[in-house]
NUKEVEX-190167 format. One record per residue (C-alpha): residue number from 1; residue in one letter; chain; y, z, x. Coordinates in Angstrom, 2 decimals, padded with zeros to 5 digits. Example, Ala and Ser with C-alpha at 12.3 -4.5 7.8 and 13.67 -1.06 7.14 Angstrom:
2
r i:1 | aa:a | ch:A | yy:-004.50 | zz:007.80 | xx:012.30 .
r i:2 | aa:s | ch:A | yy:-001.06 | zz:007.14 | xx:013.67 .
//
This chain:
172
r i:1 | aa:x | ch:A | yy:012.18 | zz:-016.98 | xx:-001.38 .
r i:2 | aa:x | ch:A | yy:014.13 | zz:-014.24 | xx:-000.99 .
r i:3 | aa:x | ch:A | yy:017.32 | zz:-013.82 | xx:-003.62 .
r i:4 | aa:x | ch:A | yy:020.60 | zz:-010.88 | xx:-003.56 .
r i:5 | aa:x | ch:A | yy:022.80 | zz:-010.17 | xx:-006.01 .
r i:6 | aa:x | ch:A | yy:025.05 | zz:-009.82 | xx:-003.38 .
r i:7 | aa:x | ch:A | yy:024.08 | zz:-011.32 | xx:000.30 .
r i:8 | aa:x | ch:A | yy:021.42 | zz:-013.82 | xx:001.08 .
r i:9 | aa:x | ch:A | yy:019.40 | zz:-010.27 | xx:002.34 .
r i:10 | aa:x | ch:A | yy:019.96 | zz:-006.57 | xx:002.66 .
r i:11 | aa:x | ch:A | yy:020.95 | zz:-005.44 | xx:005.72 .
r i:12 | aa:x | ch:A | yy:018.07 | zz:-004.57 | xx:008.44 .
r i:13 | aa:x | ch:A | yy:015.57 | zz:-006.54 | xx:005.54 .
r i:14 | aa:x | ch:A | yy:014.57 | zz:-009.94 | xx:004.42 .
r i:15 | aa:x | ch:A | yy:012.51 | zz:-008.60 | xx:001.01 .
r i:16 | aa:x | ch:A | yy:009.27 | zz:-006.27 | xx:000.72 .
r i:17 | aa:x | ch:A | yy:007.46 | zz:-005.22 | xx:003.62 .
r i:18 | aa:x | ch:A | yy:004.67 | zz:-007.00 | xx:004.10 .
r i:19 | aa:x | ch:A | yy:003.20 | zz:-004.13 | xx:006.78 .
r i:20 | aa:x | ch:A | yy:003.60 | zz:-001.31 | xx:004.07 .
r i:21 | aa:x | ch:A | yy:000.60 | zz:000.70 | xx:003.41 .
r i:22 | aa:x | ch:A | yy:-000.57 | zz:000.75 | xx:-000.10 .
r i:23 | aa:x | ch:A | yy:-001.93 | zz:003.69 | xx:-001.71 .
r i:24 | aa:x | ch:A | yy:-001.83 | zz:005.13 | xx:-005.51 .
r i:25 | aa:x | ch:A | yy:000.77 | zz:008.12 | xx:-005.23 .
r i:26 | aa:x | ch:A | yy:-000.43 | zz:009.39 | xx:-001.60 .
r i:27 | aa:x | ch:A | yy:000.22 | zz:013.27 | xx:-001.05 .
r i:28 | aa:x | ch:A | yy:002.76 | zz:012.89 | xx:001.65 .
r i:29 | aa:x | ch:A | yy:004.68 | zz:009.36 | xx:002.28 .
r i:30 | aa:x | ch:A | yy:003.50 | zz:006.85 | xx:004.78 .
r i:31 | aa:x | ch:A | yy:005.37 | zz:006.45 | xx:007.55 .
r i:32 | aa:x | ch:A | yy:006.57 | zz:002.52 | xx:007.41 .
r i:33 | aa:x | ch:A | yy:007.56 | zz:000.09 | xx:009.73 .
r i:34 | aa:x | ch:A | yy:010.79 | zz:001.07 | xx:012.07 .
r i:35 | aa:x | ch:A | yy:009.86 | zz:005.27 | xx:010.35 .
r i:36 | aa:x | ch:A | yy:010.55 | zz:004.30 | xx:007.02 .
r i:37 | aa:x | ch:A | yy:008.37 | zz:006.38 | xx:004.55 .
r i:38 | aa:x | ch:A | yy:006.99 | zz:003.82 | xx:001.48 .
r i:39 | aa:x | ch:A | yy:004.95 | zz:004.86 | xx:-001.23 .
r i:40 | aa:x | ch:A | yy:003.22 | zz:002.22 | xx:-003.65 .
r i:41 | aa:x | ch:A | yy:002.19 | zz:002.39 | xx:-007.58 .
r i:42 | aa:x | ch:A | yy:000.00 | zz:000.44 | xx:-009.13 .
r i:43 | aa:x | ch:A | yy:000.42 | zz:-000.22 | xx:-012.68 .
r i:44 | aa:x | ch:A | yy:-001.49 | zz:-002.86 | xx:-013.23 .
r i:45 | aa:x | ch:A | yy:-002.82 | zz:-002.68 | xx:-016.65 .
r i:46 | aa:x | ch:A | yy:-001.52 | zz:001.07 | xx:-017.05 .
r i:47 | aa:x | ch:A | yy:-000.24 | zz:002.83 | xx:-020.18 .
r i:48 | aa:x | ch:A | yy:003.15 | zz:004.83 | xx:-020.37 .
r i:49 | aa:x | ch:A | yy:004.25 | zz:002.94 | xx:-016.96 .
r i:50 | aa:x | ch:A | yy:008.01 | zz:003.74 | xx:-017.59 .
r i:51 | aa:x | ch:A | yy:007.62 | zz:007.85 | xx:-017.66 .
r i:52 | aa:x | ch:A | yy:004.36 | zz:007.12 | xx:-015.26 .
r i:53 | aa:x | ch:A | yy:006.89 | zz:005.24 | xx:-012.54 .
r i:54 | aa:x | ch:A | yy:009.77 | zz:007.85 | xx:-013.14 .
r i:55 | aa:x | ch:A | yy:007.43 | zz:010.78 | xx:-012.51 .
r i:56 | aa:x | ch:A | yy:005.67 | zz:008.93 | xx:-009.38 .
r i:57 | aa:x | ch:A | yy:009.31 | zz:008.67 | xx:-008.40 .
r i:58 | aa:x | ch:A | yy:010.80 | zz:012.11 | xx:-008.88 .
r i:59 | aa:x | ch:A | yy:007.41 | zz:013.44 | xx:-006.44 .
r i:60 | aa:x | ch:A | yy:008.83 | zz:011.03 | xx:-003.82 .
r i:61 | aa:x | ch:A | yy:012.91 | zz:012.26 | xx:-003.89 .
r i:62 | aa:x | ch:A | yy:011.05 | zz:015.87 | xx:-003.59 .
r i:63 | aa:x | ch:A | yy:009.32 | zz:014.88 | xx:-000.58 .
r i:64 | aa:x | ch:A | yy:011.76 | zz:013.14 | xx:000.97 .
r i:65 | aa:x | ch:A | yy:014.65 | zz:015.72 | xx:000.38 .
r i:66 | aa:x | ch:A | yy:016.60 | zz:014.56 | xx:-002.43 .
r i:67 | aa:x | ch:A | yy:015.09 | zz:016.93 | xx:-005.23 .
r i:68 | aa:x | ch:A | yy:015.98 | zz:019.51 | xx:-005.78 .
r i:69 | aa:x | ch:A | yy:019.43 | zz:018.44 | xx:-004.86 .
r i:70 | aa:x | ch:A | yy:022.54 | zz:020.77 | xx:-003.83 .
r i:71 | aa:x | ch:A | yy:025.56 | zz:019.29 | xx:-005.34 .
r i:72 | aa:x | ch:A | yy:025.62 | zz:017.82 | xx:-008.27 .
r i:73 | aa:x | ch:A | yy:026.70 | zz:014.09 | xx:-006.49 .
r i:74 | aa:x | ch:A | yy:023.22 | zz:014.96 | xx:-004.91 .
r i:75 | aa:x | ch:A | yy:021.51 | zz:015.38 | xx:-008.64 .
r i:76 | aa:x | ch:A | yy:023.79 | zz:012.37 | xx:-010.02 .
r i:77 | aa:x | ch:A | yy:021.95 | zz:010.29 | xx:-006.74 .
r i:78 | aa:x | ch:A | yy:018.61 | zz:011.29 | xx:-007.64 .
r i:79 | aa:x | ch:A | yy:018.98 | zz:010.59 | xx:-011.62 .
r i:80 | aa:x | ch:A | yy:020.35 | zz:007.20 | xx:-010.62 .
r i:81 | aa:x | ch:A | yy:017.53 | zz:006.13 | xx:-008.72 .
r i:82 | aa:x | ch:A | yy:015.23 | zz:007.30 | xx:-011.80 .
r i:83 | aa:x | ch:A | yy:017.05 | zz:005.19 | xx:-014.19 .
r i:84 | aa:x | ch:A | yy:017.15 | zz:002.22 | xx:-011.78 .
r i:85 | aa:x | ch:A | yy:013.35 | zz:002.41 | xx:-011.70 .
r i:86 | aa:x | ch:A | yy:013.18 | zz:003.22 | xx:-015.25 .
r i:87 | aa:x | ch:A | yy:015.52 | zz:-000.18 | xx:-015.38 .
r i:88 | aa:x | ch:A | yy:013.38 | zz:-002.04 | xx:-013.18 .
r i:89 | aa:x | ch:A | yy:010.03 | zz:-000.94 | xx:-014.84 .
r i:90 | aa:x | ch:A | yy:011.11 | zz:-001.83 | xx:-018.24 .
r i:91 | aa:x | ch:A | yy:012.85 | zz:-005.01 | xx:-017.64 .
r i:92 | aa:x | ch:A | yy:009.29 | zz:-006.26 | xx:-016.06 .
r i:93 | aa:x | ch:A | yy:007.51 | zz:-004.58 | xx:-019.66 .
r i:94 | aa:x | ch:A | yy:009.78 | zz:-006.94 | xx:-021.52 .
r i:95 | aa:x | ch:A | yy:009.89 | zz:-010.19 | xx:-019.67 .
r i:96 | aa:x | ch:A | yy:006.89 | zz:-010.05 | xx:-017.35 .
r i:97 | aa:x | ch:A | yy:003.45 | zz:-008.86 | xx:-019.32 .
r i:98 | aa:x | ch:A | yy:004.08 | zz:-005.64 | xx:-017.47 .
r i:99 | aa:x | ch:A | yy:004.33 | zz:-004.38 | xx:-013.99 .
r i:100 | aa:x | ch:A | yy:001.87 | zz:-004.45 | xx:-011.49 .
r i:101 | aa:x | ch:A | yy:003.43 | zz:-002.09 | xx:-008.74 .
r i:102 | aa:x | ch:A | yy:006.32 | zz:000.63 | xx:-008.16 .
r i:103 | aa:x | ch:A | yy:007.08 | zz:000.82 | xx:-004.32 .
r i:104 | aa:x | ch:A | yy:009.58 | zz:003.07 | xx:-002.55 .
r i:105 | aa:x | ch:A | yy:010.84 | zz:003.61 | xx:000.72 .
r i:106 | aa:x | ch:A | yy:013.13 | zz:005.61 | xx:002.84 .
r i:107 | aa:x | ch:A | yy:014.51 | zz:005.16 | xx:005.60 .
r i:108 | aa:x | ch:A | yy:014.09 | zz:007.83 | xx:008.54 .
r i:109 | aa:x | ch:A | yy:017.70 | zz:009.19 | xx:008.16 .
r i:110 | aa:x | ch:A | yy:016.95 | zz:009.47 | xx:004.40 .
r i:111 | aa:x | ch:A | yy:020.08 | zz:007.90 | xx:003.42 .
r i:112 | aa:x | ch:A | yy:019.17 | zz:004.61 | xx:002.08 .
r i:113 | aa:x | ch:A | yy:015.63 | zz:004.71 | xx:-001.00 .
r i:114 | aa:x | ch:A | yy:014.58 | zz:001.22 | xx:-002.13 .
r i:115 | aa:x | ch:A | yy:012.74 | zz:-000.02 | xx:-005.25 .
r i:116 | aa:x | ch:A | yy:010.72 | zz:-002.64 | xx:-005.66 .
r i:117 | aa:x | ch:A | yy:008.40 | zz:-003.48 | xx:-008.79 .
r i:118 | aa:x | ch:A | yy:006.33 | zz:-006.30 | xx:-008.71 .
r i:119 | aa:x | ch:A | yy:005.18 | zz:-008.71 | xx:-012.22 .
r i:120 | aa:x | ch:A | yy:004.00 | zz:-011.82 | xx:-012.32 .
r i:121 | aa:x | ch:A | yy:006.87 | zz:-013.10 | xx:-014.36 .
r i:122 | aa:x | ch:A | yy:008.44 | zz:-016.36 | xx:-013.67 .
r i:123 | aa:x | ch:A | yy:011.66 | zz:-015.19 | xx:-015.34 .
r i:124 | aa:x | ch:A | yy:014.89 | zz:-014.42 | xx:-013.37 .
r i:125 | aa:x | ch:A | yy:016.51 | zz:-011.21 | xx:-013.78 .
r i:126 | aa:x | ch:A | yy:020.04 | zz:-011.39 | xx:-014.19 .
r i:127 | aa:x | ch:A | yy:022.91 | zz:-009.07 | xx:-015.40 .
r i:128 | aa:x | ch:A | yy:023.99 | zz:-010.76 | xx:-018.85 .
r i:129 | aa:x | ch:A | yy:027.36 | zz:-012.10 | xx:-019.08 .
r i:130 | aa:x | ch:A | yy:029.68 | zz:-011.48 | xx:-019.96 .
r i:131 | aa:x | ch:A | yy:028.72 | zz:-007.89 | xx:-020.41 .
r i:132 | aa:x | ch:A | yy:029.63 | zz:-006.50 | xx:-023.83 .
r i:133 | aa:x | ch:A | yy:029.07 | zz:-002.48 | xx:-023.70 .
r i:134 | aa:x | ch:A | yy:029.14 | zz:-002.15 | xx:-027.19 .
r i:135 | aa:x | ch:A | yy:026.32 | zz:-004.28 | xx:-028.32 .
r i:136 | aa:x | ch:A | yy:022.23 | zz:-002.75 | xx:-027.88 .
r i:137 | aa:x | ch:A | yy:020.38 | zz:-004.26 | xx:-025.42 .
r i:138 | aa:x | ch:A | yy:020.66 | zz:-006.36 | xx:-022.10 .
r i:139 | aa:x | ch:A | yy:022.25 | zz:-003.93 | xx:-020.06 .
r i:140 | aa:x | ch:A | yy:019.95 | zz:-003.12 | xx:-017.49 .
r i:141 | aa:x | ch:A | yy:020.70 | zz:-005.53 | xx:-014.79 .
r i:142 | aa:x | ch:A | yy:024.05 | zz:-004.71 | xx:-015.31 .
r i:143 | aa:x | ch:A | yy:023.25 | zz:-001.04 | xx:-014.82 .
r i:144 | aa:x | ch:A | yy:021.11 | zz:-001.82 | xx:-011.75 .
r i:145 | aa:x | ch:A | yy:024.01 | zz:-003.78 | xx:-010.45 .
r i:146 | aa:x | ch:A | yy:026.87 | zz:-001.01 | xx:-010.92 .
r i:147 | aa:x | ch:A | yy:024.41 | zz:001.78 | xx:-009.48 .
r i:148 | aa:x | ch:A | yy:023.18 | zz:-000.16 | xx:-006.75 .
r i:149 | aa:x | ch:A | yy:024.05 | zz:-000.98 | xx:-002.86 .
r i:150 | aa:x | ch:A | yy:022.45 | zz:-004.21 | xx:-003.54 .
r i:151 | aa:x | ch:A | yy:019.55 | zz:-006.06 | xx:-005.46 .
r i:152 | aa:x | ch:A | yy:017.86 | zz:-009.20 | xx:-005.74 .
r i:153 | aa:x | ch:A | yy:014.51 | zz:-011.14 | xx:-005.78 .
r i:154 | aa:x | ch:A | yy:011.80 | zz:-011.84 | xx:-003.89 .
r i:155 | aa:x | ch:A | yy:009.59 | zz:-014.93 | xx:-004.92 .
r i:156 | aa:x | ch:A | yy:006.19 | zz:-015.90 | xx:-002.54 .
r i:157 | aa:x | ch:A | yy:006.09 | zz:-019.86 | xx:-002.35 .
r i:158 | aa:x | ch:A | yy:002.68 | zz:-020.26 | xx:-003.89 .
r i:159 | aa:x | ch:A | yy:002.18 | zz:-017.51 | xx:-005.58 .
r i:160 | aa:x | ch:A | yy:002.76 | zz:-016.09 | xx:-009.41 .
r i:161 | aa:x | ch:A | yy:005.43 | zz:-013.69 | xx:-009.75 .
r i:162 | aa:x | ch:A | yy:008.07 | zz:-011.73 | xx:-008.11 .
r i:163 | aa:x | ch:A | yy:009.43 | zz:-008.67 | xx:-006.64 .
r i:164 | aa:x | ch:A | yy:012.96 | zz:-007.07 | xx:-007.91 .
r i:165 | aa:x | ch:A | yy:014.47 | zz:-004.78 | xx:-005.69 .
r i:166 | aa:x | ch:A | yy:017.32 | zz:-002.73 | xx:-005.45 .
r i:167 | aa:x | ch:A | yy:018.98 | zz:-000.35 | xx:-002.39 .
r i:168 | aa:x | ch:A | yy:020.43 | zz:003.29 | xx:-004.07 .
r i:169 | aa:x | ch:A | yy:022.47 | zz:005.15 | xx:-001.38 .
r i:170 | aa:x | ch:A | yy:022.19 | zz:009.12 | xx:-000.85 .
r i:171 | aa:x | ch:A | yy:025.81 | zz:010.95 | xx:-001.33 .
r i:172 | aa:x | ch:A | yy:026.97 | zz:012.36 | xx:002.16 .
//
């Protein structure tokens, strides 16, 4: 079952793809479905998976053109997508017994990067509310949400778990 933050699904997607080849940090991306590149973490019982994810990250924005970035707007794109995944990555640490993958993709035009991590939590992620800046804690969703072209949740009928995702847009 397939949840947005925003729309019942992205646009051009209905969740994960299902087709994407799976590899542990390949040396060049994998050319997706429709010439979308996707690379795939596992972290499945892994130590130190929130500077393990960002780093796994930061090699795919090099390969795919966004490091080492022009403009600063550029830069500000890339660190976004690093905290979303450091967002992402934590959030399943401390409501899901950990991660158990990191995907990304991108698609051909290199506009458009999304993040998925995968847990076998049965929890819903949801921005708190109302959202009170001031106080520590519970502002990741929220964060995802503001940086975000979209997010949501996929859930397999059947099976443990989910996959939280989230669409960061590339500065023209």
């Amino acid at each position: 079952m397939l949840m947005s933050a925003t729309r019942p699904y992205s646009p051009g997607d209905r969740g994960p793809d299902p087709e994407a080849a799976v590899a542990d940090a390949p040396a060049h991306p994998a050319p997706g479905p429709a010439g979308r590149q996707v690379r795939r973490l596992s972290l499945e019982g892994a130590s130190a998976v929130v500077p393990l994810a960002r780093d796994f990250t930061r090699e795919a924005l090099h390969a795919w053109g966004w490091l080492p970035a022009a403009t600063a707007d550029r830069r500000a794109a890339a660190e976004d997508v690093l905290l979303v995944v450091s967002e992402l990555v934590t959030n399943a640490c401390l409501h899901a017994e950990g991660p158990d993958e990191l995907g990304l993709s991108c698609d051909s035009d290199r506009k458009v990067l999304r993040v998925e991590v995968s847990d076998r939590g049965a929890g819903q992620p949801t921005p708190r509310t109302p959202h009170r800046a001031g106080r520590p804690g519970g502002h990741g969703m929220f964060i995802v949400q503001r940086l975000c072209l979209d997010w949501g949740v996929v859930r397999n009928p059947g099976e443990t778990g989910k996959t939280v995702w989230a669409e960061l847009e590339a500065p023209s």
